[in-house]
C-alpha positions in Angstrom: 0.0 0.0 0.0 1.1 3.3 -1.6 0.2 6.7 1.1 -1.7 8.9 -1.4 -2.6 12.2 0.3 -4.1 14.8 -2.9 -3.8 18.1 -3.9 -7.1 20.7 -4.3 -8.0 19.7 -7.5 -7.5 16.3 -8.0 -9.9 14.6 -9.9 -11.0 10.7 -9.6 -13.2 8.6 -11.2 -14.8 5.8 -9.4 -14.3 2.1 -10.5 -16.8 0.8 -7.9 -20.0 1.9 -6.3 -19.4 4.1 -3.5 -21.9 4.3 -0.6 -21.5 6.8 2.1 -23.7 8.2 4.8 -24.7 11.7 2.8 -25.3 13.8 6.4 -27.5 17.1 6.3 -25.8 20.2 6.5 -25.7 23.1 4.8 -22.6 22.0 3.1 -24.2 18.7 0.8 -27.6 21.1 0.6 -26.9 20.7 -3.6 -26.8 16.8 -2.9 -29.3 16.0 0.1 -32.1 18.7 -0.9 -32.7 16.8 -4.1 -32.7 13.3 -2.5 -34.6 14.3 0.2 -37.5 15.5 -1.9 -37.6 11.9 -3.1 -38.3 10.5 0.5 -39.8 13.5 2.4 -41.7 10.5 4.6 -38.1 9.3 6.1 -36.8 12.4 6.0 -39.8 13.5 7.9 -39.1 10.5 10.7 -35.7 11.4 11.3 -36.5 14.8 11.9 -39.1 14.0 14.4 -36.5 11.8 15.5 -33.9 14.3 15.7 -36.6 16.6 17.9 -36.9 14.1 20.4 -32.9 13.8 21.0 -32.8 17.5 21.1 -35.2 16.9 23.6 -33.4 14.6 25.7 -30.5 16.6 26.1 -32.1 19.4 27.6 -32.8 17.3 31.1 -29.9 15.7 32.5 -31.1 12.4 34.8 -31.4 13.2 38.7 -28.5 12.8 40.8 -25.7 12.1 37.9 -22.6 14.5 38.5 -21.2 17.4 36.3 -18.3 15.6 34.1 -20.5 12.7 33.1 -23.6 15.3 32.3 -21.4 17.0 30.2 -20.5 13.8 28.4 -23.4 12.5 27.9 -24.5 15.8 26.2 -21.3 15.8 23.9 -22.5 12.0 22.9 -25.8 13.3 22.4 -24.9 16.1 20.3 -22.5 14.1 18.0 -25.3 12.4 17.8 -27.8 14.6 16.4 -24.9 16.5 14.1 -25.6 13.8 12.4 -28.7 12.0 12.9 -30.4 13.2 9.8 -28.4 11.2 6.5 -29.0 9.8 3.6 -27.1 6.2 2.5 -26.0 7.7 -0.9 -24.8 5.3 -3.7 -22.6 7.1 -6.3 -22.1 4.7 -9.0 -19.0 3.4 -10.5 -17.6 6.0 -13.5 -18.5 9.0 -11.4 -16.1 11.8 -11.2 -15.1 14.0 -8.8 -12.9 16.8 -7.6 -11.2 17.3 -4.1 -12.4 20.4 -3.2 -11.1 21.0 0.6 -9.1 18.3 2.8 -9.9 18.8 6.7 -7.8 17.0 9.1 -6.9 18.2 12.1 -4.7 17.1 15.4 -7.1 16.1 18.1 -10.5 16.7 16.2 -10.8 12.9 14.6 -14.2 13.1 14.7 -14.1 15.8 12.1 -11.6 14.7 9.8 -13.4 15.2 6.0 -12.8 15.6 2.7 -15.5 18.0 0.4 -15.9 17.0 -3.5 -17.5 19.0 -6.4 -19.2 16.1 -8.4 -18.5 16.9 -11.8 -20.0 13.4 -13.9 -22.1 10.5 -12.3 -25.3 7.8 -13.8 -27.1 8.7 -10.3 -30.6 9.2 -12.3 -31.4 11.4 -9.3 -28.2 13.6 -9.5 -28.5 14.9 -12.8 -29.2 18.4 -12.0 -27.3 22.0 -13.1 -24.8 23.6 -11.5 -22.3 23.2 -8.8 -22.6 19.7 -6.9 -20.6 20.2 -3.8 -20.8 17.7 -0.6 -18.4 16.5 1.9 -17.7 13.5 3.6 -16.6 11.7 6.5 -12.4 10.4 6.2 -13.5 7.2 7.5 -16.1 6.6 4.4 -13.7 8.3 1.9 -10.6 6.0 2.7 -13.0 3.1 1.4 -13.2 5.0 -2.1 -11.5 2.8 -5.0 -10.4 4.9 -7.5 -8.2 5.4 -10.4 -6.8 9.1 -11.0 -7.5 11.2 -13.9 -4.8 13.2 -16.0 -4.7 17.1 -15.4 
C-alpha cells in the first residue's frame, strides 16, 4: 500500500459503487435537498426523530454529576450532528474533484474531505450547477479509484 494524500483539485473517477452516509448540513444542501424531496416521509421520521434527541439533552437524569452530564451531552450532540443522513450510492464511473481536505490534530471526529461532483449515472443527481458535498475520512478511505490526468 502506496500513502496517497491529494492536492485541491484532483480529480478521480470511481471504478466501484461508492456508498457513504450523505449527512445534512448546509454544506451537501446541492446533494441531500434533491434526494430528500424523493423521500420526504423518512426524512420527515428522522427529523421528528432528531426533535426528540434534542429533547433529551435538555434534562440531565437526577443525581448524575457534572463531568459525566457534560459527556453525555457531547454524545448526544455528535449524535444529532448527524442523525439526519441519507445512504448515498454514487455509482461506479463518477467523477469528482477534491475540493477541501480537513484533518486536524485532536479533532478525529471531524476529519473530512469535500468534493465537487463533476459526472455521475445517479438518475437522481443529474441536475445544473455546482454539486458540492463533503464526507466523512473514514467513508472516503474506502473509495477505490483510479486518477485522472490534469
Amino acid at each position: 500500500m502506496r500513502m496517497f494524500i491529494p492536492e485541491i483539485g484532483t480529480r478521480i473517477r470511481l471504478v466501484a459503487d461508492w456508498t457513504f452516509p450523505l449527512i445534512r448540513e448546509r454544506r451537501n444542501d446541492t446533494l441531500f435537498g434533491p434526494l430528500a424531496a424523493l423521500i420526504p416521509d423518512h426524512i420527515g421520521r428522522m427529523e421528528a426523530e432528531l426533535q426528540q434527541l434534542y429533547e433529551a439533552m435538555r434534562v440531565d437524569p437526577p443525581g448524575m454529576n457534572y463531568p459525566d452530564c457534560h459527556a453525555r451531552r457531547a454524545r448526544m450532540a455528535q449524535e444529532a450532528r448527524t442523525h439526519v443522513r441519507l445512504d448515498l450510492v454514487l455509482p461506479a464511473g463518477s467523477e469528482l474533484t477534491i475540493d477541501r481536505l480537513y484533518i486536524r490534530k485532536g479533532v478525529s471526529d471531524h476529519s473530512s474531505i469535500s468534493f465537487n461532483l463533476i459526472r455521475t449515472a445517479h438518475p437522481d443527481l443529474q441536475i445544473r450547477g455546482r454539486k458540492r458535498f463533503w464526507a466523512m475520512l473514514e467513508d472516503v478511505n474506502r473509495i477505490e479509484f483510479d486518477l485522472i490526468a490534469q
